[in-house]
mmCIF entry with sequence, helices, sheets and N, C-alpha, C, O atoms, coordinates in Angstrom:
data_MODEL
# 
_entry.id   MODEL 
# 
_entity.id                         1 
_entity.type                       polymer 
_entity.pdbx_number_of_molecules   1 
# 
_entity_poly.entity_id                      1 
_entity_poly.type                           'polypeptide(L)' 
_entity_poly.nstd_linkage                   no 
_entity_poly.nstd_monomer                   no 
_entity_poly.pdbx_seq_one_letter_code       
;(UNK)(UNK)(UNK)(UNK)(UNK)(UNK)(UNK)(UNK)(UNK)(UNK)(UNK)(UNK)(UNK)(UNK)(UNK)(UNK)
(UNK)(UNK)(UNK)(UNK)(UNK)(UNK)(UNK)(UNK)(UNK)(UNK)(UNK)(UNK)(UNK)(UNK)(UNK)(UNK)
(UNK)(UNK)(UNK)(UNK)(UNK)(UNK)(UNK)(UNK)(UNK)(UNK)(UNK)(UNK)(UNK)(UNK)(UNK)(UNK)
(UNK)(UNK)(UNK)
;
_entity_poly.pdbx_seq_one_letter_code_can   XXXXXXXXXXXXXXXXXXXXXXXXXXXXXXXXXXXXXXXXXXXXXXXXXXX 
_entity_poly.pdbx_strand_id                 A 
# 
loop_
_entity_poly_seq.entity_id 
_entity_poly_seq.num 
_entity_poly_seq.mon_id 
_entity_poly_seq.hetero 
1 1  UNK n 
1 2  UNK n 
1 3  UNK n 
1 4  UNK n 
1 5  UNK n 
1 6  UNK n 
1 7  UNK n 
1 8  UNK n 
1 9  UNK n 
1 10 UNK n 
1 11 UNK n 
1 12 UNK n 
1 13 UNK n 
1 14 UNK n 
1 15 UNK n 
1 16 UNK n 
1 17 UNK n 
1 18 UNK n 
1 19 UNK n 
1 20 UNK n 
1 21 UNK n 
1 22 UNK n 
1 23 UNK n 
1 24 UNK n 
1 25 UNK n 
1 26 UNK n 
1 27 UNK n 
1 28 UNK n 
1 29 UNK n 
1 30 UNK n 
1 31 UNK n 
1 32 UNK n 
1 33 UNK n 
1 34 UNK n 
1 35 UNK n 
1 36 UNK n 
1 37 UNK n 
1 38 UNK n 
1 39 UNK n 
1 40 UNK n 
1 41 UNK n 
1 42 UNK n 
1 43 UNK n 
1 44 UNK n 
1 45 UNK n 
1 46 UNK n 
1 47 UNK n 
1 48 UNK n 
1 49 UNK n 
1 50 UNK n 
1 51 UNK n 
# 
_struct_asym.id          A 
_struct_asym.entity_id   1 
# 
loop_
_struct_conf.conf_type_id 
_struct_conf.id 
_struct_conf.pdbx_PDB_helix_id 
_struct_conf.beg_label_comp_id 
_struct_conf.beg_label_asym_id 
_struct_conf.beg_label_seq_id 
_struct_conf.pdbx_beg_PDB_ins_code 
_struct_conf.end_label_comp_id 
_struct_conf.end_label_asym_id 
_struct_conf.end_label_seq_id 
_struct_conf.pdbx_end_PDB_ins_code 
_struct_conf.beg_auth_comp_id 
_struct_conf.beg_auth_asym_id 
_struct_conf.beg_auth_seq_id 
_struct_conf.end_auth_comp_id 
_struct_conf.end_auth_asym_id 
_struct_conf.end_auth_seq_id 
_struct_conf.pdbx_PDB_helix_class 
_struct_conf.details 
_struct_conf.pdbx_PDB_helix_length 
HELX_P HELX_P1 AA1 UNK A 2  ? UNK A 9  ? UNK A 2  UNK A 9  1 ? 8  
HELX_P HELX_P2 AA2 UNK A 23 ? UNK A 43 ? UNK A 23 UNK A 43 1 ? 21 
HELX_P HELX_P3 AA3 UNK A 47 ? UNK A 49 ? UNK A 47 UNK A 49 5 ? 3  
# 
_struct_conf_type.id          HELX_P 
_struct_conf_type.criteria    ? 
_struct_conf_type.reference   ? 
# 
loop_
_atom_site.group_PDB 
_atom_site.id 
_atom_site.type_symbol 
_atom_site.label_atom_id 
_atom_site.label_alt_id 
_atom_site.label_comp_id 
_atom_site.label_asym_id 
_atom_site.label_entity_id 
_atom_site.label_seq_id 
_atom_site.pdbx_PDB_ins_code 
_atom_site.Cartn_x 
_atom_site.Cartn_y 
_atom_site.Cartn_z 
_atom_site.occupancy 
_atom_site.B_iso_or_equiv 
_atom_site.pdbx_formal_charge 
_atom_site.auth_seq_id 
_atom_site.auth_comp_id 
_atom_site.auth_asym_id 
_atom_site.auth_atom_id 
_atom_site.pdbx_PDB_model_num 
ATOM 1   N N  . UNK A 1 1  ? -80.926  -13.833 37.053 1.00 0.00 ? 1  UNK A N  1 
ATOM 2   C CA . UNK A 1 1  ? -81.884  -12.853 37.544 1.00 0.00 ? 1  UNK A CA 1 
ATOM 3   C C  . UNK A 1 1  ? -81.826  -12.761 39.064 1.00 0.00 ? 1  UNK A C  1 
ATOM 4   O O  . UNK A 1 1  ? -81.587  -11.628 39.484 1.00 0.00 ? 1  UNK A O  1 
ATOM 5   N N  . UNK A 1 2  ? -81.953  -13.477 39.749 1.00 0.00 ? 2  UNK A N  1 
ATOM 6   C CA . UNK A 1 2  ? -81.784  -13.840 41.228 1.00 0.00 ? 2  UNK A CA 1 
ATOM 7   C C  . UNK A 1 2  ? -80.128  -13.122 41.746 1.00 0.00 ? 2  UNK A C  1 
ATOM 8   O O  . UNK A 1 2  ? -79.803  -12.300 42.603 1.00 0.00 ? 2  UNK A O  1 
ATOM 9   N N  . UNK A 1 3  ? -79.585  -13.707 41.007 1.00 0.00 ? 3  UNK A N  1 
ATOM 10  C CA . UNK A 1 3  ? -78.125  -13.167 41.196 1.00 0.00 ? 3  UNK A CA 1 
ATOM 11  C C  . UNK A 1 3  ? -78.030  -11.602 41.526 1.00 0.00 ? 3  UNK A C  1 
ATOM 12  O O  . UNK A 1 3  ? -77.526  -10.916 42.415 1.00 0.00 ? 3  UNK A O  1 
ATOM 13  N N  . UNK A 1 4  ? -78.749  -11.395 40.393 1.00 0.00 ? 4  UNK A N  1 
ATOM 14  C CA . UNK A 1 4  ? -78.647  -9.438  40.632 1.00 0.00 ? 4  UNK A CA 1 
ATOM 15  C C  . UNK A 1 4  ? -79.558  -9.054  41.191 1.00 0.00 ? 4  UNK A C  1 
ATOM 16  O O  . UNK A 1 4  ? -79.411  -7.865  41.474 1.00 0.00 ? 4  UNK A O  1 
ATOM 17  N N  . UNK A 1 5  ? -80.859  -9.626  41.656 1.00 0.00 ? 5  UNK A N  1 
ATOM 18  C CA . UNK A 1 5  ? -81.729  -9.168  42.974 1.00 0.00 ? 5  UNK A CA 1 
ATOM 19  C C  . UNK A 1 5  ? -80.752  -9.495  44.294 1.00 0.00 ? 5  UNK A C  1 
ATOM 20  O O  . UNK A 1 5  ? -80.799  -8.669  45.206 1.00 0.00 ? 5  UNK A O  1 
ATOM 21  N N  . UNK A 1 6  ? -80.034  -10.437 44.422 1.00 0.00 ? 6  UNK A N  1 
ATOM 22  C CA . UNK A 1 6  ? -79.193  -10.006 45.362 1.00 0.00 ? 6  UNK A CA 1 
ATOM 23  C C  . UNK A 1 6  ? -78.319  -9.176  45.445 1.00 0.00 ? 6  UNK A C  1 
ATOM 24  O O  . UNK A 1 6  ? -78.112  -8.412  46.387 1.00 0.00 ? 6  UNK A O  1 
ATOM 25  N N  . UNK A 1 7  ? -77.793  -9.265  44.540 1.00 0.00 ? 7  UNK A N  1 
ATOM 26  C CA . UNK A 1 7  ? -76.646  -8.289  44.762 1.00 0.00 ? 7  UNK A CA 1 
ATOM 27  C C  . UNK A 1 7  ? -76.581  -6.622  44.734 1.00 0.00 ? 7  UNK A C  1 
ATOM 28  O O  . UNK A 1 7  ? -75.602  -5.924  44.999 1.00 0.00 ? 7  UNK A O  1 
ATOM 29  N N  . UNK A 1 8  ? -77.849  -6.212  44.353 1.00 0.00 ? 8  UNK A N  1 
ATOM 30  C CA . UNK A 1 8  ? -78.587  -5.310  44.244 1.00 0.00 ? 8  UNK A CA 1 
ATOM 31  C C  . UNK A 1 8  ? -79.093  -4.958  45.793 1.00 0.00 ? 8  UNK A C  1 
ATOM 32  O O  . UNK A 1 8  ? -78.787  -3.922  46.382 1.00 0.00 ? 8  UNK A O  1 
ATOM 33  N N  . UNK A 1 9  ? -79.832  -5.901  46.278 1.00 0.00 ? 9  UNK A N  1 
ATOM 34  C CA . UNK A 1 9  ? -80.056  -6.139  47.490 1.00 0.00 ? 9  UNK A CA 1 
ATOM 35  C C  . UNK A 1 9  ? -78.887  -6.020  48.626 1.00 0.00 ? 9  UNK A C  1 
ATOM 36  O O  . UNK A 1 9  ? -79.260  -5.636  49.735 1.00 0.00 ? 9  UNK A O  1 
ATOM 37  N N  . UNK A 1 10 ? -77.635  -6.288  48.459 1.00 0.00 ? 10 UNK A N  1 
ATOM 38  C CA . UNK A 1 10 ? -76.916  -6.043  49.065 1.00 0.00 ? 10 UNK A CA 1 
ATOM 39  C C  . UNK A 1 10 ? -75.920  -4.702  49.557 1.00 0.00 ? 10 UNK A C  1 
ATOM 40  O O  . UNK A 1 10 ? -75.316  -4.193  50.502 1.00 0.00 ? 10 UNK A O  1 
ATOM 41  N N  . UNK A 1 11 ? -76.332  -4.560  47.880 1.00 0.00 ? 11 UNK A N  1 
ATOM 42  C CA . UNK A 1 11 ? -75.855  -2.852  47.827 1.00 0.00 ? 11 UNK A CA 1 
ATOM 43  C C  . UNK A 1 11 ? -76.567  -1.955  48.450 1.00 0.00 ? 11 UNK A C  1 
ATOM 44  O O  . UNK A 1 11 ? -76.080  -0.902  48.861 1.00 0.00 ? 11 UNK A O  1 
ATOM 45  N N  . UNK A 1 12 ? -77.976  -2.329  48.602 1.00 0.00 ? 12 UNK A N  1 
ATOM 46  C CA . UNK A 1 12 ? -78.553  -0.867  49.297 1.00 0.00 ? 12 UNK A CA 1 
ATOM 47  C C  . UNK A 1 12 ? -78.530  -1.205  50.663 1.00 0.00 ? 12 UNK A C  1 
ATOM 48  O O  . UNK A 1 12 ? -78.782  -0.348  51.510 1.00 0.00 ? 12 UNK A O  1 
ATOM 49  N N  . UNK A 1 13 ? -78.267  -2.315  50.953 1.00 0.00 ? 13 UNK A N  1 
ATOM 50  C CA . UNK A 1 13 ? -78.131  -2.563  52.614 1.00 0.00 ? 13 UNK A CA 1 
ATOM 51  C C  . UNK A 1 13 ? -76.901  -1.986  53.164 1.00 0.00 ? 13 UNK A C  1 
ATOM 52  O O  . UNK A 1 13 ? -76.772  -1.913  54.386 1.00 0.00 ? 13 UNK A O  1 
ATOM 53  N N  . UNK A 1 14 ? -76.059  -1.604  52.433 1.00 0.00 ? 14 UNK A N  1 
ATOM 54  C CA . UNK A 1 14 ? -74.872  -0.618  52.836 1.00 0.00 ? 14 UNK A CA 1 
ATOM 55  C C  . UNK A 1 14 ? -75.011  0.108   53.183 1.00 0.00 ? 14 UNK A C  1 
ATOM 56  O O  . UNK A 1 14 ? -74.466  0.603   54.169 1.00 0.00 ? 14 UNK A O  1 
ATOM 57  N N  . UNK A 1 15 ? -76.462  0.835   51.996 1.00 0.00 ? 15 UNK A N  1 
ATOM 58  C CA . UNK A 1 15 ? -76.509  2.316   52.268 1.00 0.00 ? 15 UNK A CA 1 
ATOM 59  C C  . UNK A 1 15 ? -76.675  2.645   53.313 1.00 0.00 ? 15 UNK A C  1 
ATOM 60  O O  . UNK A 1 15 ? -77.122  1.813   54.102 1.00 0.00 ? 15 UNK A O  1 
ATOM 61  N N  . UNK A 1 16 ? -76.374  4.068   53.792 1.00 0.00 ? 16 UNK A N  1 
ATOM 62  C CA . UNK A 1 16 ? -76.970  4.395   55.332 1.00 0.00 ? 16 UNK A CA 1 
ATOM 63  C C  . UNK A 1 16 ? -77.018  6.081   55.630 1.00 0.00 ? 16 UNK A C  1 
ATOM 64  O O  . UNK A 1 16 ? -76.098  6.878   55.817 1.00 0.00 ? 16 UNK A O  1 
ATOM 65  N N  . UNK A 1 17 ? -78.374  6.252   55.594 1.00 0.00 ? 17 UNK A N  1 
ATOM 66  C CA . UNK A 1 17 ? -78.631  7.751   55.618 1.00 0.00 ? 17 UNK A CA 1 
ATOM 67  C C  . UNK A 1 17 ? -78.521  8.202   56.875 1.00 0.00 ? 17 UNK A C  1 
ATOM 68  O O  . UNK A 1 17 ? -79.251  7.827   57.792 1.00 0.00 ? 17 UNK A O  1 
ATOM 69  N N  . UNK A 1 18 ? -77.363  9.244   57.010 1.00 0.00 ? 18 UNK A N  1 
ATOM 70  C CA . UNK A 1 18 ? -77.027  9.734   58.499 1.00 0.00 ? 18 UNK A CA 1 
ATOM 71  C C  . UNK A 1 18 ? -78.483  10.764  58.993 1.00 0.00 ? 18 UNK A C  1 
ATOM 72  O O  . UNK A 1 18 ? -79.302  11.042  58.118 1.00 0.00 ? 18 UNK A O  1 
ATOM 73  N N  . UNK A 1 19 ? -78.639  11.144  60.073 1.00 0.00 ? 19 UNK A N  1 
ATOM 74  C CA . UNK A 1 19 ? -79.846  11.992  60.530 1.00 0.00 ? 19 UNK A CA 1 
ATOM 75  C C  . UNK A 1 19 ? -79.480  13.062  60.597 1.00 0.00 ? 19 UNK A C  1 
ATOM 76  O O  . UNK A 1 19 ? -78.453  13.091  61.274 1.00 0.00 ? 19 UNK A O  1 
ATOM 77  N N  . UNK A 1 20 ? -79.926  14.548  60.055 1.00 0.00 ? 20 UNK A N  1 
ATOM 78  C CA . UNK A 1 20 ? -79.112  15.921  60.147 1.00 0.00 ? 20 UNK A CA 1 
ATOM 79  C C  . UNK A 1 20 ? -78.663  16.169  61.763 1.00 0.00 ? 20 UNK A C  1 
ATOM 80  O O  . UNK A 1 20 ? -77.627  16.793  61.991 1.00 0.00 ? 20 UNK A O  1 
ATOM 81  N N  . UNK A 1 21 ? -79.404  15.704  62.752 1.00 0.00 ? 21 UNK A N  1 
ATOM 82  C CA . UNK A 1 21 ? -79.183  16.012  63.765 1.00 0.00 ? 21 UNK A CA 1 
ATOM 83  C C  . UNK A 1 21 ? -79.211  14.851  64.565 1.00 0.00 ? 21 UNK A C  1 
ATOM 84  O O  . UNK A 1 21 ? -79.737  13.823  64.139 1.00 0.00 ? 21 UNK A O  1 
ATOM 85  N N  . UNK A 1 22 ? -78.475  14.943  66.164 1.00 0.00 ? 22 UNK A N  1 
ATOM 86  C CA . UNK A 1 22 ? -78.259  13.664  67.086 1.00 0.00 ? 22 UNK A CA 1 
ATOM 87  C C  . UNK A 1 22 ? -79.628  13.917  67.214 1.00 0.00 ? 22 UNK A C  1 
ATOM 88  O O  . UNK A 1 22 ? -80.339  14.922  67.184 1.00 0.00 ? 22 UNK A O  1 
ATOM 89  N N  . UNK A 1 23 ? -79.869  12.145  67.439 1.00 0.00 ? 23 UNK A N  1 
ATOM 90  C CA . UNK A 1 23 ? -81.632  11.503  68.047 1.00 0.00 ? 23 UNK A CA 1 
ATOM 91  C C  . UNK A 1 23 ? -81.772  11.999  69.268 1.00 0.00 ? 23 UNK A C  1 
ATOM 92  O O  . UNK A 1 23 ? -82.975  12.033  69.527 1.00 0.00 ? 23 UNK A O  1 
ATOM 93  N N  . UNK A 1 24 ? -80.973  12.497  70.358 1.00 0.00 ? 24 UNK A N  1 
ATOM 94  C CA . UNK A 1 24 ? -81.368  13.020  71.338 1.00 0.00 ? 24 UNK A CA 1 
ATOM 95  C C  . UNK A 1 24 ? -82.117  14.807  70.446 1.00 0.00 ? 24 UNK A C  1 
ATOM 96  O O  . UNK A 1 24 ? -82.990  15.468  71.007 1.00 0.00 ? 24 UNK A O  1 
ATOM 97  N N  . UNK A 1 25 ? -81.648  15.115  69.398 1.00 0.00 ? 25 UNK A N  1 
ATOM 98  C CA . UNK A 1 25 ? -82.227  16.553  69.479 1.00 0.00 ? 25 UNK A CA 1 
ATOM 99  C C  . UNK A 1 25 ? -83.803  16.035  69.097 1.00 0.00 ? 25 UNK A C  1 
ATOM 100 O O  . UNK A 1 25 ? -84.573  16.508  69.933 1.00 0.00 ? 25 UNK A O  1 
ATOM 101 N N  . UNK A 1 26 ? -84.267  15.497  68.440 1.00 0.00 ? 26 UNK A N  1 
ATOM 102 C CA . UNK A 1 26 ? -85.724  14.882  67.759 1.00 0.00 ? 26 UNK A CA 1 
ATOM 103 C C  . UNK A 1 26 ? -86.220  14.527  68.694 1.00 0.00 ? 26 UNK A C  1 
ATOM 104 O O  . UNK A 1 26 ? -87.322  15.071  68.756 1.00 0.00 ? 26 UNK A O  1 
ATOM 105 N N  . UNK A 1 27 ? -85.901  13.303  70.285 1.00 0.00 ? 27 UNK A N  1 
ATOM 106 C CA . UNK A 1 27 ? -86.340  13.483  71.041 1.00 0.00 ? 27 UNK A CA 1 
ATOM 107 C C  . UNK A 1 27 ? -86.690  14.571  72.253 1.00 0.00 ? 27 UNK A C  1 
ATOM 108 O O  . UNK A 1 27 ? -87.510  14.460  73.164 1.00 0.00 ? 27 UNK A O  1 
ATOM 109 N N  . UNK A 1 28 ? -85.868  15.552  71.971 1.00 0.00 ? 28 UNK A N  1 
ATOM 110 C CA . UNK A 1 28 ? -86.218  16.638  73.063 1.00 0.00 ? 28 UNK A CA 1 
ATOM 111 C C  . UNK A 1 28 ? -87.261  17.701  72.263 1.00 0.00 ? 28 UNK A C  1 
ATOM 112 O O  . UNK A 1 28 ? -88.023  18.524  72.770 1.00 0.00 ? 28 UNK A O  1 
ATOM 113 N N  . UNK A 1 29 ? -87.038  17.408  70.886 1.00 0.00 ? 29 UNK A N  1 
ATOM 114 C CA . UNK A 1 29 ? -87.816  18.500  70.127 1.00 0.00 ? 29 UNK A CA 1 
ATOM 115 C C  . UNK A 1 29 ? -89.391  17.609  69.987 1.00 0.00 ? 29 UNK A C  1 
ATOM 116 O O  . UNK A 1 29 ? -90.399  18.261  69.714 1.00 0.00 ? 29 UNK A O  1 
ATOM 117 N N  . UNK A 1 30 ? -89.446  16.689  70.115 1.00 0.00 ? 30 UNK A N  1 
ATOM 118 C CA . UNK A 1 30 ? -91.020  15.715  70.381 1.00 0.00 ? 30 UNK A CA 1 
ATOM 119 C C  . UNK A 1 30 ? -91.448  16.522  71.609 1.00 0.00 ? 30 UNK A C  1 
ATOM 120 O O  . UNK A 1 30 ? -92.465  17.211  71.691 1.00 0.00 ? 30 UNK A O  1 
ATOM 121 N N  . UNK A 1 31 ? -90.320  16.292  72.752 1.00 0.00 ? 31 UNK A N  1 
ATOM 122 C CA . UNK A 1 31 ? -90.810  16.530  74.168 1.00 0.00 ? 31 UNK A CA 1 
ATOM 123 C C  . UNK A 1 31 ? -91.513  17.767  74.072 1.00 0.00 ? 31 UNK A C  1 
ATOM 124 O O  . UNK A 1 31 ? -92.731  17.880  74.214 1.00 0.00 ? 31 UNK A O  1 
ATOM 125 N N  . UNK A 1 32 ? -90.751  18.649  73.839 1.00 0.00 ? 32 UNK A N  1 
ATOM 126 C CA . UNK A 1 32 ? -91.351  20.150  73.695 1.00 0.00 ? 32 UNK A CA 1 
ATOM 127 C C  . UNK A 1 32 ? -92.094  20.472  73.114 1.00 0.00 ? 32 UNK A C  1 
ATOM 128 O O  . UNK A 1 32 ? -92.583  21.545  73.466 1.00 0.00 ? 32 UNK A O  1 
ATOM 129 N N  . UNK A 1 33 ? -92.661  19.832  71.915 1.00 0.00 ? 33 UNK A N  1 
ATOM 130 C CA . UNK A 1 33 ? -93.363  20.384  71.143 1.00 0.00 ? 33 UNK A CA 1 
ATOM 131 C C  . UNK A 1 33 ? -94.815  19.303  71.927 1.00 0.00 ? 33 UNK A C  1 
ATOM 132 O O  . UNK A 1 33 ? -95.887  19.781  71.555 1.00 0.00 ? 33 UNK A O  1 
ATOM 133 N N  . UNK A 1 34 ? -94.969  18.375  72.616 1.00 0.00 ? 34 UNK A N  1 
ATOM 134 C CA . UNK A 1 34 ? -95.764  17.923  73.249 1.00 0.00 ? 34 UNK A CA 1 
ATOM 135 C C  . UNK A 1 34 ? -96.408  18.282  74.501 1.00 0.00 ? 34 UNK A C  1 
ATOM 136 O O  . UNK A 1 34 ? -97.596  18.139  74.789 1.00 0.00 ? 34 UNK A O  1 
ATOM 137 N N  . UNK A 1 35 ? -95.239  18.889  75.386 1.00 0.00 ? 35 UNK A N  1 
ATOM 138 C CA . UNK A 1 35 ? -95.608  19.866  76.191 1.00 0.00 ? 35 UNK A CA 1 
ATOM 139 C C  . UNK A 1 35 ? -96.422  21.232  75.673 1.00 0.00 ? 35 UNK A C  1 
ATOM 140 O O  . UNK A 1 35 ? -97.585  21.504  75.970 1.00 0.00 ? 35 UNK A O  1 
ATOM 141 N N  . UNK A 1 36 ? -95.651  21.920  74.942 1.00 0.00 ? 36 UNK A N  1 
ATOM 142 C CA . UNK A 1 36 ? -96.841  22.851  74.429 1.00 0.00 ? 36 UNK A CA 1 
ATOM 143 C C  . UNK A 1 36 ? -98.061  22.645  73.958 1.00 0.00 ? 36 UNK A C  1 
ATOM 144 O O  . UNK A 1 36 ? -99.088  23.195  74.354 1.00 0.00 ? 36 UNK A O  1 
ATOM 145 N N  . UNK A 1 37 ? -97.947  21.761  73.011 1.00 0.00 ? 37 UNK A N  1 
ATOM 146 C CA . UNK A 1 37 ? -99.241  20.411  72.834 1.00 0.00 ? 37 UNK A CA 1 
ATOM 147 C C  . UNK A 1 37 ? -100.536 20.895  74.226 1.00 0.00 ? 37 UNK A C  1 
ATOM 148 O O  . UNK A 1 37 ? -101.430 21.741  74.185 1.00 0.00 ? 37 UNK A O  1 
ATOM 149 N N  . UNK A 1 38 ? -100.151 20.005  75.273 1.00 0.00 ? 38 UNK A N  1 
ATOM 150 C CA . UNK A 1 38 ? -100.453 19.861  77.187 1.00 0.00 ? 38 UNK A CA 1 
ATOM 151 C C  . UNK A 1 38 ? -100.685 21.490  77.079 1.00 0.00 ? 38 UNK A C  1 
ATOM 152 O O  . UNK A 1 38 ? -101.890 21.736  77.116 1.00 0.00 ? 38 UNK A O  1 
ATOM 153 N N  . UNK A 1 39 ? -99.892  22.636  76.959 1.00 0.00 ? 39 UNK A N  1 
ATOM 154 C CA . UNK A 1 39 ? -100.168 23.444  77.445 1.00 0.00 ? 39 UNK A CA 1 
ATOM 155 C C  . UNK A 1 39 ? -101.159 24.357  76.788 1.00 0.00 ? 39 UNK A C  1 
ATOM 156 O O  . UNK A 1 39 ? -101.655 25.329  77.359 1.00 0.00 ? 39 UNK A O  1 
ATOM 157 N N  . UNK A 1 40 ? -101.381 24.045  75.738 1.00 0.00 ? 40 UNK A N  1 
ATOM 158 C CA . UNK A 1 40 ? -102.640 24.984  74.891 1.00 0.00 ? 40 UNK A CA 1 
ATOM 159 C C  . UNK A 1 40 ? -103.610 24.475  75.505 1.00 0.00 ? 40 UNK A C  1 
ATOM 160 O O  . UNK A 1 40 ? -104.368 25.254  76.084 1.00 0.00 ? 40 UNK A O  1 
ATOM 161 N N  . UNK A 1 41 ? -103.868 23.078  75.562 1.00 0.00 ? 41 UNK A N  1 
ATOM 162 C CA . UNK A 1 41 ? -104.719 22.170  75.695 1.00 0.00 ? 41 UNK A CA 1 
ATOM 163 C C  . UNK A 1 41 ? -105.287 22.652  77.166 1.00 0.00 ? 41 UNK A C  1 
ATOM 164 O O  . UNK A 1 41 ? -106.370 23.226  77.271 1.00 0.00 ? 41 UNK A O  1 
ATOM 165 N N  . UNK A 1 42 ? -104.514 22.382  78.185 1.00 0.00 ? 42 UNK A N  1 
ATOM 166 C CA . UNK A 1 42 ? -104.618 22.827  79.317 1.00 0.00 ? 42 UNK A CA 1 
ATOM 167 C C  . UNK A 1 42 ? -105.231 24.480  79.724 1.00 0.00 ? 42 UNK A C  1 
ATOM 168 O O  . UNK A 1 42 ? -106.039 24.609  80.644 1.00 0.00 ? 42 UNK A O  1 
ATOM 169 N N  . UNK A 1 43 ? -104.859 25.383  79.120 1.00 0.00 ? 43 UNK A N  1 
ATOM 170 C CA . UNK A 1 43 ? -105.354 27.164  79.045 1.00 0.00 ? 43 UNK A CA 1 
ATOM 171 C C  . UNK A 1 43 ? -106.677 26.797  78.305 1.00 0.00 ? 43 UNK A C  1 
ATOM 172 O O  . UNK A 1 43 ? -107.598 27.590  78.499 1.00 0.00 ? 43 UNK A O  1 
ATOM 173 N N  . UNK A 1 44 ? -106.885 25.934  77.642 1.00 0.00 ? 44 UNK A N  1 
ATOM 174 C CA . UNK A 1 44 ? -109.088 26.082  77.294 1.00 0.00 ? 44 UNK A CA 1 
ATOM 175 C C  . UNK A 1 44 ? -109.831 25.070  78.216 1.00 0.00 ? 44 UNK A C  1 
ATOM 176 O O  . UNK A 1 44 ? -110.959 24.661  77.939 1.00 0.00 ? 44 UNK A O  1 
ATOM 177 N N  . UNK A 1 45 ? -109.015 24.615  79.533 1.00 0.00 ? 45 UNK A N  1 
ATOM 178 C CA . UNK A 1 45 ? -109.418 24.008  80.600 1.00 0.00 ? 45 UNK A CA 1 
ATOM 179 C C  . UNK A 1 45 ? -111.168 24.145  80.813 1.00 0.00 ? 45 UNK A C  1 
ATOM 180 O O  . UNK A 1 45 ? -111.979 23.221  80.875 1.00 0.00 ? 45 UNK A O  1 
ATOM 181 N N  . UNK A 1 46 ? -111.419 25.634  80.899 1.00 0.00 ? 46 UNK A N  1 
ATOM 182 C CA . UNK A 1 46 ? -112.721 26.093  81.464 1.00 0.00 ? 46 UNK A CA 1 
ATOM 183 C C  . UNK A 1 46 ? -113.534 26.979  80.501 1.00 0.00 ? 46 UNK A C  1 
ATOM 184 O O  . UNK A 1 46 ? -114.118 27.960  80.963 1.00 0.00 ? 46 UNK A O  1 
ATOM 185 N N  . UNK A 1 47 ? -113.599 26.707  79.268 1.00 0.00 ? 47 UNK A N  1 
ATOM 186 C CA . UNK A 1 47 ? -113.960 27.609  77.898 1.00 0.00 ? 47 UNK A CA 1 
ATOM 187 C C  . UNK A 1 47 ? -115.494 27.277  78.361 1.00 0.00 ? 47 UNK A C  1 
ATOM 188 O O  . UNK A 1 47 ? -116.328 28.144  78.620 1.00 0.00 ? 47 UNK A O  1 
ATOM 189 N N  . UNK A 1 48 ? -115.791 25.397  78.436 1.00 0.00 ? 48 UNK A N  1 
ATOM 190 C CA . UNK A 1 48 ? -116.720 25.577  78.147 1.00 0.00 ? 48 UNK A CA 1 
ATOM 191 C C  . UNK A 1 48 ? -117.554 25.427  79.885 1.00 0.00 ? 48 UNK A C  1 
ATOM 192 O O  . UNK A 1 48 ? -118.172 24.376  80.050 1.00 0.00 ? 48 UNK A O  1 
ATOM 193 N N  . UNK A 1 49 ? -117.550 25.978  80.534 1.00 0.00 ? 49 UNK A N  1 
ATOM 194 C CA . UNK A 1 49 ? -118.096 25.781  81.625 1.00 0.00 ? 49 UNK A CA 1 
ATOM 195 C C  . UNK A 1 49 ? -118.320 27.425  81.993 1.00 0.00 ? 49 UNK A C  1 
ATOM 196 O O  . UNK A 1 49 ? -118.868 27.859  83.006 1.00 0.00 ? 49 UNK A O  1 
ATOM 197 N N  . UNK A 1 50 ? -117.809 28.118  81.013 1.00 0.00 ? 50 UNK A N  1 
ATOM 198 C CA . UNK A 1 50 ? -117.684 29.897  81.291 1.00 0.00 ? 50 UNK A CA 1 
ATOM 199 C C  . UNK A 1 50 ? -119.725 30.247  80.777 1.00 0.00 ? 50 UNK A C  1 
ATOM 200 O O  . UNK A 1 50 ? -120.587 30.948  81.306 1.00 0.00 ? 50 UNK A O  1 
ATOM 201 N N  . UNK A 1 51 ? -119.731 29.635  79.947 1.00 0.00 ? 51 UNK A N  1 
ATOM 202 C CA . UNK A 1 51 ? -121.347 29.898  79.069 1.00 0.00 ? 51 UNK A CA 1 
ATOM 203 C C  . UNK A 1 51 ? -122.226 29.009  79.491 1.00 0.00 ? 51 UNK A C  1 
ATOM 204 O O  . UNK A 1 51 ? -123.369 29.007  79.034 1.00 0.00 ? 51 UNK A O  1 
# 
């Protein structure tokens, strides 16, 4: 039983799921989408100080 939890175990440690895209694109697509984030955020600066 042990035998084939390892070896089982070993097999999926092979596996290796590639990422559709380079980690630099996920990090620039965080960046941007965080900046816009900042920038909505930033344009209701004075919503409530108008009333």
């Amino acid at each position: 039983m042990h035998a084939a939890l390892i070896a089982a175990a070993e097999e999926a440690s092979e596996h290796v799921n590639e990422l559709p895209f380079s980690p630099v694109v996920f990090g620039v697509g965080a960046f941007v989408g965080l900046v816009a984030l900042l920038l909505a955020t930033y344009a209701f600066r004075s919503v409530g100080t108008r009333h």
